[in-house]
N, C-alpha and C positions, 0 to 999 in steps of 0.2 A: 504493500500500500504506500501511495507518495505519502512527502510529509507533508503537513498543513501549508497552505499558501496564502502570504503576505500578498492581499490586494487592497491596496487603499482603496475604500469606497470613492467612485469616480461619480458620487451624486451629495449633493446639503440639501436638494427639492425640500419644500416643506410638505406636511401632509395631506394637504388637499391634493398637491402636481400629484401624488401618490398612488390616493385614492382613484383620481381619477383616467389614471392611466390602466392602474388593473381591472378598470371596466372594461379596457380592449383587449385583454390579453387570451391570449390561446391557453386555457389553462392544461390541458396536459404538458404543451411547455413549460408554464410556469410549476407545475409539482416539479419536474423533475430537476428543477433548478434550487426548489424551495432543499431538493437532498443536495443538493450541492452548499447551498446556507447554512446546512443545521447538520450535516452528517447524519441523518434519521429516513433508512430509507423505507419505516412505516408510513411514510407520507403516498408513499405508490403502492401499499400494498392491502390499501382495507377494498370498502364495496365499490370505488369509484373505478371501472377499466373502460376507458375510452376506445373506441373503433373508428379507425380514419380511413373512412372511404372516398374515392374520386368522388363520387358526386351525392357524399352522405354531408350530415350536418359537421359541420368545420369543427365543431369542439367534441365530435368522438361521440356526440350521446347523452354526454355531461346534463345532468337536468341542471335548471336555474337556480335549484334551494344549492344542490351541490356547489357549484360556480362561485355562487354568496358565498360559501365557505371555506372554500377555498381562499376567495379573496381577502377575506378578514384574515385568516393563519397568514396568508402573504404580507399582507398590510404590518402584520405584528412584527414579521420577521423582517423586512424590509428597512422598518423605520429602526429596530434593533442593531441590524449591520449599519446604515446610515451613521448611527449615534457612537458606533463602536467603533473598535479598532482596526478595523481590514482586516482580522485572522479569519480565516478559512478552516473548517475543521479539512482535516485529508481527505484527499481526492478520493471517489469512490473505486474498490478494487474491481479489475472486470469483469470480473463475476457479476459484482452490482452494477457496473455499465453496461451489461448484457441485459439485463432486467431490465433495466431503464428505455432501453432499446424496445424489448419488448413490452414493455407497462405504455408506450408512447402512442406505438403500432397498434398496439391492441392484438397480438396475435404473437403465438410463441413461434420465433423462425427459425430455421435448422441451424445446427453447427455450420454448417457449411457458408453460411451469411457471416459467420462474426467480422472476420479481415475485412470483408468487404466493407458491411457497415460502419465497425471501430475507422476507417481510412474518410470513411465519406461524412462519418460525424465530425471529425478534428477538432477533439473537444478544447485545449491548446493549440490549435493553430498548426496541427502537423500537415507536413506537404505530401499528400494521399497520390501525386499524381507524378513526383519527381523520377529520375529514374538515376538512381545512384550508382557511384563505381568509378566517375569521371575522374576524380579528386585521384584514383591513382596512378593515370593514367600522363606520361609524362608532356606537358606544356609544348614541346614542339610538335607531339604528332599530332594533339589537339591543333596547333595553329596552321599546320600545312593540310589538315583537312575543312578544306569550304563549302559553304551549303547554300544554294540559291530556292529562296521562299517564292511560290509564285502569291501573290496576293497578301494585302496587309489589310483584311479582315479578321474575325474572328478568331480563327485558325491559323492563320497567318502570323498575328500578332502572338497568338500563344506558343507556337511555333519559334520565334523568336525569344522569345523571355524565355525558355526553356534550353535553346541553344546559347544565349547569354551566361546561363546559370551553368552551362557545362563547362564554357570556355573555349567553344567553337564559333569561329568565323563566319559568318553569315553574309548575304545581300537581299533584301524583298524588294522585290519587283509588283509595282501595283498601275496597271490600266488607268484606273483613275487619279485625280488630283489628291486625295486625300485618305486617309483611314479610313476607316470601320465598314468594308464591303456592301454589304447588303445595305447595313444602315445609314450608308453613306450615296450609296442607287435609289435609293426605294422612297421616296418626300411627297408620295401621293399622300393626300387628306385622309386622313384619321388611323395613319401607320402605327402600330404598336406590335410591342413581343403579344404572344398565344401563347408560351410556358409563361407559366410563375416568374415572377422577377428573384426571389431570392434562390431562386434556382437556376437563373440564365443569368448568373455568373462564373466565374474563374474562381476556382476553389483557394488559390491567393491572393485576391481580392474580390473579399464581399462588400457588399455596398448597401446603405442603409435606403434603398430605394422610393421613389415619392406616391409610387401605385404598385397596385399588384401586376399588375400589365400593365407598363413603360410605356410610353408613345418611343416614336423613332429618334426624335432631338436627344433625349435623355441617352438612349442607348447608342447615338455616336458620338456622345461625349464620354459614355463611358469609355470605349476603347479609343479615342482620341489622350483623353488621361493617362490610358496605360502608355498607348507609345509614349506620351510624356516622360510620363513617372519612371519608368525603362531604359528613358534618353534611346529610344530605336528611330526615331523618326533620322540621324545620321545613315541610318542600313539602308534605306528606305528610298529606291529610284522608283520616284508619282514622273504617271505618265509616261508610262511605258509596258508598253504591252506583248508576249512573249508570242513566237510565228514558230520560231521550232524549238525541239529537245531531242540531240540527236546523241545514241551513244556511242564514245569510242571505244570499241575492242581492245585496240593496241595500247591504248593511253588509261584506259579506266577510269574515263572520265567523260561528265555529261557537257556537250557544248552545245549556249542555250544562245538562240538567235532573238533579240530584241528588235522592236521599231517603238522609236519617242515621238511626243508628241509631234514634233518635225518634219517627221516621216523621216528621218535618219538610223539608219540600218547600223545595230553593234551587237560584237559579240562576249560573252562569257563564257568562263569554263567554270566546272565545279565537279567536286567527288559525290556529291549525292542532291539530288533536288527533292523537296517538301511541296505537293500539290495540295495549295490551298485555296485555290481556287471559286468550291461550292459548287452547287448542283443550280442553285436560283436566281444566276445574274444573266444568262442570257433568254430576251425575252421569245416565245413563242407566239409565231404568227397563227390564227384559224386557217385552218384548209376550204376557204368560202370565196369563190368565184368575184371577183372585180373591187376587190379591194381599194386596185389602184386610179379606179375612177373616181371613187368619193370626192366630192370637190371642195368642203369642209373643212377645219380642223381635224386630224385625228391621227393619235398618239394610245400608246400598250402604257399599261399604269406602270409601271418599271421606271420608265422615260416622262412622268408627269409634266404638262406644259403646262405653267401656270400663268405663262401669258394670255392664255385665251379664258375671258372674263366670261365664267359662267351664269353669271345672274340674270331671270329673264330668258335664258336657254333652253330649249329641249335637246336633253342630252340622252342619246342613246350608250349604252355599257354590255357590251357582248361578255357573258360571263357571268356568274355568281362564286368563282371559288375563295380565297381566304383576301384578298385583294378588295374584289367588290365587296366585300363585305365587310371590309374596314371601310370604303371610301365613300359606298352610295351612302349612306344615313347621313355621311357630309355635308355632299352635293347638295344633295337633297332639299335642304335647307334653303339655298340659295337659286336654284335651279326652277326654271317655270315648270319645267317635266325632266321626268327621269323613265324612261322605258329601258329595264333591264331584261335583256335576252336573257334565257337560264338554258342549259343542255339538260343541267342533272342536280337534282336539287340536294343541299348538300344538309346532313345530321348535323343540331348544332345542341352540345352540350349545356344546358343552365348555368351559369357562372355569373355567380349575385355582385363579386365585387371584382369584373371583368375593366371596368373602367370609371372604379371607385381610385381615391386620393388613401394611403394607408392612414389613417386617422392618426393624430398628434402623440397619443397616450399611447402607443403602439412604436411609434417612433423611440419614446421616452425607455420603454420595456427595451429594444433592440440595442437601445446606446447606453444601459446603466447599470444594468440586470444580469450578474455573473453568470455568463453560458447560455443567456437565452438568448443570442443569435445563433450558437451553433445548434442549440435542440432543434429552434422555430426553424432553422432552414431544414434540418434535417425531415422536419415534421412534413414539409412543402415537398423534400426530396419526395418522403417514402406516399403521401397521398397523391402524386403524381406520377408514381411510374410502378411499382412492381402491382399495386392495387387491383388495375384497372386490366392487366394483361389477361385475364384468365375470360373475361366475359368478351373476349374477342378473339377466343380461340375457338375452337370447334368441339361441341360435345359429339363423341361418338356415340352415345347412346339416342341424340338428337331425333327424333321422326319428322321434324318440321319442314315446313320450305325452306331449302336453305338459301334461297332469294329474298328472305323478308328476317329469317335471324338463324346462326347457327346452333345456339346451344341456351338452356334455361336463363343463363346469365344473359347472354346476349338479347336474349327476348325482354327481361328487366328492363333492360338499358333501352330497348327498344320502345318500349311502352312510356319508359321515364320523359324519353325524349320528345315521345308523339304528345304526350298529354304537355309537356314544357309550349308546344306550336301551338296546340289546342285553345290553351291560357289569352294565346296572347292574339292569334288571326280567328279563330273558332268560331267567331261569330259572319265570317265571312265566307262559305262554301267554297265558294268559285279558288281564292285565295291557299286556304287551309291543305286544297286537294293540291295545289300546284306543289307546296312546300313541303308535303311527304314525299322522300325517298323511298325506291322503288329495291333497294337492294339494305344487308342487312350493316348494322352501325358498326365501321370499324372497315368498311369496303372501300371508305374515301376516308379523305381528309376529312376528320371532324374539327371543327370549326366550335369555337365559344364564342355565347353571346349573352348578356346579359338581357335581352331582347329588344335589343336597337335596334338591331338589323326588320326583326320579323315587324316592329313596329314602323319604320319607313317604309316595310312592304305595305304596309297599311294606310300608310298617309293618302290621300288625294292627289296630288302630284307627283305620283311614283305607280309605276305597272309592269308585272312579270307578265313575260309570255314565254309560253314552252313550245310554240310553234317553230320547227328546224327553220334557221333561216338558207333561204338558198342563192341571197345574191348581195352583195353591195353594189349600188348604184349610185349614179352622181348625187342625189338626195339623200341617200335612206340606206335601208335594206329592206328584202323583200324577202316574207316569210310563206313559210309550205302553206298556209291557208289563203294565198292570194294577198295578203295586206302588203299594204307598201307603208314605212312608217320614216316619214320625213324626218330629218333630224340637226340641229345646227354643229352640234359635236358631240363625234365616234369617238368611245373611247375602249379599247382591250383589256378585257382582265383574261386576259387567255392561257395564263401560266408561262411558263419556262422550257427552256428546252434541256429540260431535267436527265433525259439518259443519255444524252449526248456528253458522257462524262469526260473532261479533259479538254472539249471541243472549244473551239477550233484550230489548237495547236495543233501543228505535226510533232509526233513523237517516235522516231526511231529508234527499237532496242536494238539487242547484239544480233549481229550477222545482217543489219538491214531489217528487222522485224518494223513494219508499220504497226503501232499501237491503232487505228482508226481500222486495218483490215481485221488485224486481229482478233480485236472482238466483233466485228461484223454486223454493227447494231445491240449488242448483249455481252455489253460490260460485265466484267466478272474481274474480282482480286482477290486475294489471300487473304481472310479479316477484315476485307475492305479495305486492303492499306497495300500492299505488295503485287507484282503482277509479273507471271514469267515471263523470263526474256527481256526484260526491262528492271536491271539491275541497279539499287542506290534511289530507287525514285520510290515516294511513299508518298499514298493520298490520303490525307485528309477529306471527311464525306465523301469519301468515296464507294462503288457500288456496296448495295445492303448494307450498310449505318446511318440509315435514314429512321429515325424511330414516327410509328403511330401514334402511339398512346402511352407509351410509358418513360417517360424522364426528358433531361436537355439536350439539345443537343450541343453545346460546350462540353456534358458528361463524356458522350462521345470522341470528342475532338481532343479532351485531355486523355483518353485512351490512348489515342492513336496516335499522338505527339509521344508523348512515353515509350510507348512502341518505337517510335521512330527513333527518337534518341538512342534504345536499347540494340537498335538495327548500328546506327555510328558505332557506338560503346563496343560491340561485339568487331567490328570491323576492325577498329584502331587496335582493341587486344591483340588482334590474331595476325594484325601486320596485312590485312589483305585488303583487296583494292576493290573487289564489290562483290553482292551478294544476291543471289537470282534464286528467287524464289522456286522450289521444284514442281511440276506438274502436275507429279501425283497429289501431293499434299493440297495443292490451289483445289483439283479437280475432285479430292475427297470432301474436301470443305465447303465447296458450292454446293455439292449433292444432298450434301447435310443440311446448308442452309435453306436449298429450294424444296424440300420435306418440311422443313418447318412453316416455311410461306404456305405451303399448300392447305396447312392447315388452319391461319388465320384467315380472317374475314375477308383481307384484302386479296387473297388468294383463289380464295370459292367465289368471290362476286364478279357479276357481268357488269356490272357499273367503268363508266366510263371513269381511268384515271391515268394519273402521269405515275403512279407507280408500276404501271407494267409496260415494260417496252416493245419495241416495234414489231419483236419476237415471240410476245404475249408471255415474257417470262415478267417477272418481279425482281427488278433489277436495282430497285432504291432500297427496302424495307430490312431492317433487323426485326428476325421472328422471337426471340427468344429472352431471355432476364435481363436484367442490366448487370446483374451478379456474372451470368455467362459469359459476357462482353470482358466486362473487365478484368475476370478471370485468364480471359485466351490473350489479351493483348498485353498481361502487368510486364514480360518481358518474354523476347525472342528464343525461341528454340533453335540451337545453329542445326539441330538435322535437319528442319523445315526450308534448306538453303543449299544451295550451289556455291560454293565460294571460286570468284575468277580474276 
């Protein structure tokens, strides 16, 4: 057991800020905080056991008498530390963090979760995602191996800070002018994350956030800050955009063809490339005849024009996926009309405080309250991601349509969701029919809303139509029922060109391998990070580590960065010059994973999506735990490798 710790209470608040702060608090967070206070870990263990489910009541269960009383024990113990000394009784042993773990969850999880969990909780501040060993690894060979980043987003930027901390040479290369990728693309109207904000962070910098879902400004300031705070913005050529990745056989080395803003043609070399690219910055056009007739404004929401003054417009929006459905309730607003084309109407989860401010007293618990930002984020971890996997898998005992839901759970979810549309368009037939999906929850992107979205579909100045559109014309577009619907500005919410992973670079492996022949429309890598024949290069998002329903994707990307690091680290040990993934090992591991797609929702459903590619395989999606993941990726196995 640690020894007691010396923490000066970091609050004087008097007792009202107190009070009225633990009005907002998560109390299964705060019990397990109140054992960290008092060392007494009877505080979790009488009739209170909370259950955190995806789309159950936020506090487990907890009834309101229980809550009062919690908060008053808090209140006592609070004002107690306050007035004391900053001693800490001793840390709990893990045994009792085990428990804690599970008193939090509401549910007892196997042995096989502890590392996992103990790494993602950091109840200190441990780095769950470093990849250690660097430190003995001697200074020159770290300095003559260099690593070229494509992309100074998300992954890109963590990518960075991770090969800073090794003590390898780095250069990111970034398209655009400035950081934060997506967040830095994507400035249509009413842009925000869809995870959890205390979860769509870097596990080394959490951030006391101002909503539970961020708008876009917030989240390119955040990673605007890191490059700051990292001092990487020196690594960092904006404005410039990568044409090939070719590799050398003889040299062992990747030589990477640039063009700048200029149009000036340069080149680099490097011993291993980091693709971080992302799957959602190049936009997708619809396959819809005369496009380029329109004579109007019109712009793909990726590429927002916000010169063209909406107000008093009838604005057409081809689409309903996670795009329009940030942007129309906007529009909307200001807009004379808004006619929204829909293909496929999309399942949208209830989420009460989707685009709430996190209340002040909530703020006060996050920044004063020993350990309860690492519980609460934990609490966001675990209600977000292993929770919700099971009702979107396939029950085999199932007799249902498996076009309308696969398994008891998923019928749940299903029901929860219809009666959520029911609530709010229900009173409109015509409406309510358009906005049921036809396939079972978890076939697409589910989408959160607290019911803005289904409420602008409701305004007066707004109109879905499900009629196939079959033409753009200089006016409008013209839909399978004859109508022609005039319009002053087109705008695309049509998605990305999501399986085109890598694209539009050329990338040649050894011997001359074209990465774009090779996989021939159906991307495939090792863990999503590795790919034969293409030796030293590791993606970030890359094929299947695209998560549905369960966690962040940062989760992921601090995977795969680790990995990738532990790919160098292995390299530099053994004196060798790169390392090629084997085929058998790639070809065992897709097999695995497309068994496991087959059996989620997005798998069995005819629903139209960008998760299956042009090959009707499932080429974006992770089927399995987050335990699994970062299980296979915490470091390299050198048999899984060719060394050359």
């Amino acid at each position: 057991m640690a020894e007691p710790q010396q923490q000066t209470p970091s609050f004087t608040d008097d007792d009202a800020i107190i009070k009225a702060a633990l009005e907002e608090a998560h109390i299964p967070t705060l019990m397990n905080c109140l054992v960290h206070l008092t060392g007494d870990a009877q505080i979790i263990r009488g009739e209170i056991r909370p259950v955190l489910e995806f789309f159950g009541d936020a506090q487990g269960g907890i009834s309101e008498a229980q809550q009062a009383g919690i908060r008053a024990r808090a209140f006592e113990i609070l004002t107690a530390y306050r007035d004391g000394d900053g001693q800490l009784p001793p840390d709990p042993s893990s045994v009792q963090v085990s428990e804690m773990v599970n008193f939090l969850i509401g549910q007892e999880v196997s042995a096989e979760y502890g590392d996992f969990l103990t790494a993602e909780l950091a109840l200190h501040g441990e780095d769950a995602y470093a990849q250690p060993g660097f430190e003995t690894l001697s200074d020159d060979a770290k300095a003559a191996f260099k690593v070229v980043i494509i992309g100074a987003g998300m992954s890109g930027l963590l990518s960075a800070v991770r090969l800073q901390e090794a003590g390898i040479p780095f250069t990111i290369l970034e398209k655009h002018a400035d950081v934060g990728g997506t967040w830095h693309q994507n400035i249509y109207p009413g842009c925000r994350v869809d995870s959890a904000n205390h979860m769509y962070s870097y596990s080394f910098k959490p951030r006391d956030w101002p909503q539970h879902y961020s708008r876009q400004a917030v989240l390119k300031d955040y990673f605007a800050e890191t490059a700051d705070e990292y001092n990487l913005r020196p690594h960092i050529r904006f404005e410039t955009e990568v044409t090939d990745l070719i590799w050398s056989d003889d040299e062992g080395t990747w030589t990477i063809k640039v063009t700048s803003a200029d149009g000036a043609a340069q080149t680099l070399t490097a011993n291993a490339v980091i693709s971080a690219v992302g799957q959602l910055n190049r936009p997708k056009w619809p396959d819809i005849p005369g496009q380029e007739r329109y004579a109007g404004p019109s712009f793909h929401s990726t590429y927002w024009e916000y010169e063209h003054d909406l107000k008093g417009k009838t604005v057409g929006v081809v689409g309903t996926g996670a795009s329009a459905f940030q942007f129309v309730p906007e529009i909307a607003q200001e807009a004379k009309e808004v006619r929204v084309f829909q293909r496929t109407a999309p399942w949208m989860a209830p989420v009460e405080d989707y685009m709430q401010d996190i209340p002040k007293g909530k703020h006060w618990l996050l920044n004063n309250v020993p350990y309860y930002h690492a519980w609460f984020k934990f609490a966001v971890f675990w209600r977000n991601a292993e929770g919700i996997l099971s009702a979107v898998t396939r029950d085999p005992a199932w007799n249902g349509d498996e076009q309308r839901s696969i398994g008891p759970e998923n019928e749940m979810v299903r029901e929860l969701f219809l009666e959520n549309i029911r609530s709010i368009v229900g009173h409109d037939p015509e409406l309510f029919k358009k906005c049921i999906p036809d396939y079972p929850p978890g076939g697409k992107r589910i989408l959160f809303d607290d019911g803005t979205w289904l409420r602008a579909l409701a305004r007066d100045n707004v109109q879905l139509f499900t009629d196939p559109i079959v033409e753009i014309n200089e006016t409008g577009l013209a839909t399978g029922d004859g109508t022609q619907h005039d319009v002053d500005v087109l705008v695309y919410a049509t998605g990305f060109e999501a399986s085109r992973f890598l694209w539009p670079m050329n990338v040649v492996g050894r011997k001359g391998k074209v990465l774009e022949q090779h996989w021939d429309g159906d991307a495939r890598a090792y863990l999503g990070i590795t790919i034969p024949h293409f030796p030293n290069l590791f993606c970030c998002y890359g094929p299947n580590t695209n998560i549905v329903v369960n966690g962040s994707i940062i989760f992921f990307s601090e995977c795969e960065v680790r990995y990738a690091l532990g790919c160098i680290k292995l390299l530099l040990e053994r004196g060798e010059r790169g390392m090629d993934c084997k085929e058998d090992v790639h070809d065992a591991y897709n097999t695995w994973v497309d068994a496991g797609n087959a059996e989620m929702a997005w798998g069995i459903s005819h629903a139209n999506t960008w998760y299956r590619n042009e090959k009707g395989r499932i080429s974006q999606n992770w089927p399995y735990s987050l335990l699994e993941f970062w299980r296979q990726t915490k470091a390299p196995d050198a048999a899984d490798y060719h060394f050359v």
